[in-house]
C-alpha positions, -999 to 999 in steps of 0.1 A, spaced: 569 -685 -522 563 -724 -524 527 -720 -534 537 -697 -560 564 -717 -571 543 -749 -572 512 -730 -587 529 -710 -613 504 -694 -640 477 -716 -626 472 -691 -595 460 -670 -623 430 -694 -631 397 -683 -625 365 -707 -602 337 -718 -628 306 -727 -615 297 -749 -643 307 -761 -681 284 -731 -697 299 -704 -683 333 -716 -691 318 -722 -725 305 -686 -731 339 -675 -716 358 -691 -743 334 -675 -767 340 -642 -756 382 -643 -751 384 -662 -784 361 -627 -797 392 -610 -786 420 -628 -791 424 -633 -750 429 -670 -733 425 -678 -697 426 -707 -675 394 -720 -653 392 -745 -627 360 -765 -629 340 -779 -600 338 -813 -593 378 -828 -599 388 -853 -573 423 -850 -554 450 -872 -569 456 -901 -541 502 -892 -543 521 -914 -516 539 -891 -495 578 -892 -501 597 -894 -469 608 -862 -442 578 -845 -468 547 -823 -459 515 -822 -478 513 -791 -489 474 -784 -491 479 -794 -452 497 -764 -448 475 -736 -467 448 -718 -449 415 -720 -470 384 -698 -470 351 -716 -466 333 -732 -495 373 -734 -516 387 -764 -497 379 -790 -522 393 -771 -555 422 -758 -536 428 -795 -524 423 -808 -558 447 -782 -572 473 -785 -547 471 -828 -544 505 -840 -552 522 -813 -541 547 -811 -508 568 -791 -491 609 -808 -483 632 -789 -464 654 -793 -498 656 -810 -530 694 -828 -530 682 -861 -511 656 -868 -534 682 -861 -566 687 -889 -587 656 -910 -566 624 -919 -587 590 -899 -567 559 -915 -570 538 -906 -600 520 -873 -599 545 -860 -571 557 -825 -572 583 -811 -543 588 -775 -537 613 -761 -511 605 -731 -491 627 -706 -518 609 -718 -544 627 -746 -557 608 -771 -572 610 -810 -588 588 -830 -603 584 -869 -607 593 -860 -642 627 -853 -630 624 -815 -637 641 -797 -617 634 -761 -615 656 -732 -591 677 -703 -591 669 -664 -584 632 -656 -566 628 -623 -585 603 -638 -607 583 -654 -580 586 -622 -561 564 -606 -592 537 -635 -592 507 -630 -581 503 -644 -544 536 -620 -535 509 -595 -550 481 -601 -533 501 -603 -499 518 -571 -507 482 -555 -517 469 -571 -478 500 -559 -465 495 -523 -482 454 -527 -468 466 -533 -437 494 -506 -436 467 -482 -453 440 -491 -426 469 -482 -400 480 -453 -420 442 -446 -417 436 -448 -382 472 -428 -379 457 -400 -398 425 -401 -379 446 -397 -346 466 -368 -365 435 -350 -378 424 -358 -344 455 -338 -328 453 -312 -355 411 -301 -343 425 -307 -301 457 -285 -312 431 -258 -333 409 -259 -301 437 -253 -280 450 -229 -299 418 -210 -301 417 -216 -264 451 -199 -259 449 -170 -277 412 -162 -257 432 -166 -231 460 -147 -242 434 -118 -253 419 -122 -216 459 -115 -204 466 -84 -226 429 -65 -218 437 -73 -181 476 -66 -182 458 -29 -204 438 -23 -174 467 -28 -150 490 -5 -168 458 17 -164 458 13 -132 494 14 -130 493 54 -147 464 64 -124 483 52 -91 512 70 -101 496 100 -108 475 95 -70 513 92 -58 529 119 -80 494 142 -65 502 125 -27 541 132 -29 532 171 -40 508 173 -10 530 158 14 558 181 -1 529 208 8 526 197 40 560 194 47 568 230 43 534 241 61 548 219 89 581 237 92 561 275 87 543 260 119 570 250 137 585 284 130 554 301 139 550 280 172 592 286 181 578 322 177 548 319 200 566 301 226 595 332 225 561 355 228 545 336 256 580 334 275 583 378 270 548 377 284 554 354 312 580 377 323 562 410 315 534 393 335 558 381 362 566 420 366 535 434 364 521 410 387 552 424 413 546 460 405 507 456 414 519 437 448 539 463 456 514 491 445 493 476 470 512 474 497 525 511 492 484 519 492 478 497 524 509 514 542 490 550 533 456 541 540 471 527 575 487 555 577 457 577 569 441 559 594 467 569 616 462 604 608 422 602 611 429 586 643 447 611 653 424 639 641 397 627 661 416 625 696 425 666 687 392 672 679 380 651 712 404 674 730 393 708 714 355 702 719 366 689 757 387 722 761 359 741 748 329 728 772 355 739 798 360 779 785 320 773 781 312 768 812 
């Protein structure tokens, strides 16, 4: 703001590099009816004593190489006070020109110049440092969207990666409810056979009571058979023992009879 301030329309001046250039310039604005300011090479600084509790203010300006003598030379004269009242109603030295930090300025004219910034906030330094500021928030901006379009390809990948994924999921989930069906049918088929089973198993067990009442009848029918043929043969050996008896017998008669006969015989 004190630059501006100080400078005024003369920040608007254009660098000549020599006399002719500024010469055909003039031709050409005064062609059409334009006028413009031009700072020529080769001006010396003003030598401006320093008022007191004052800073130079070219001191204070930062200055791109190959500028600092025409910057020097435009700013010589100029400094920068804390505030204009102390030097009110003091002479300055000749060619002295104080500006505050808001802009205020006073010459060693005695012109005193103040009031509102709105002006200086439309010259053209506030421009320029609102266009470096706008660069700067554009290159930020820049790098910003970068990083989002960044995101946005990392989210698209991801996305693309989640619904393979997902795809992968439902054909496998597909083939489990497949899976699912054909294990309940196995167990549908499995329950029916052991159902099957099951009432084979009680025919069986019916069947086997059965057998078991059958092989207990024949057990006894076997028990009496087998005490009928015992004593069936014990009845037989009491008659063949007895028949023995008999034969036995037989033979001592007959013994007798052929004895009694050898006796009549003889």
């Amino acid at each position: 703001v004190a630059v501006e301030a100080a400078l005024g329309e003369r920040l608007q001046s254009l660098v000549a590099d020599d006399t002719d250039a500024v010469r055909r310039a003039f031709d050409f604005l005064g062609d059409q009816s334009g006028r413009c300011s031009f700072v020529l090479p080769g001006a010396a600084p003003v030598a401006v004593d320093c008022p007191n509790d004052a800073r130079p203010l070219g001191e204070l300006v930062e200055v791109r190489d190959g500028h600092q003598e025409r910057v020097a030379t435009l700013l010589s004269g100029m400094f920068l006070v804390d505030s204009l009242e102390p030097f009110w109603g003091e002479p300055l030295p000749a060619g002295a020109f104080l500006v505050t930090e808001s802009g205020e300025t006073m010459t060693f004219r005695g012109e005193l110049t103040g009031g509102s910034q709105g002006g200086l906030d439309e010259g053209l330094l506030h421009k320029k440092r609102e266009i470096k500021e706008l660069r700067s928030s554009v290159d930020e901006l820049g790098g910003t969207v970068e990083e989002l379009q960044r995101q946005r390809l990392q989210l698209r990948e991801d996305l693309s990666s989640t619904e393979e994924q997902q795809r992968e999921v439902e054909a496998a989930l597909h083939r489990k409810e497949l899976k699912v069906v054909d294990s309940e049918k196995d167990l549908t088929r499995l329950r029916e056979e052991s159902d099957r089973l099951t009432e084979r198993l009680e025919v069986l067990s019916l069947e086997e009571d059965q057998l078991h009442e059958e092989d207990e009848q024949l057990r006894k029918q076997l028990g009496e058979n087998t005490a009928g043929r015992e004593e069936a043969a014990r009845r037989k050996d009491e008659q063949e023992r007895d028949v023995e008896r008999i034969q036995e017998s037989l033979r001592q008669h007959q013994g007798q009879v052929e004895t009694v006969r050898e006796k009549v015989t003889a």
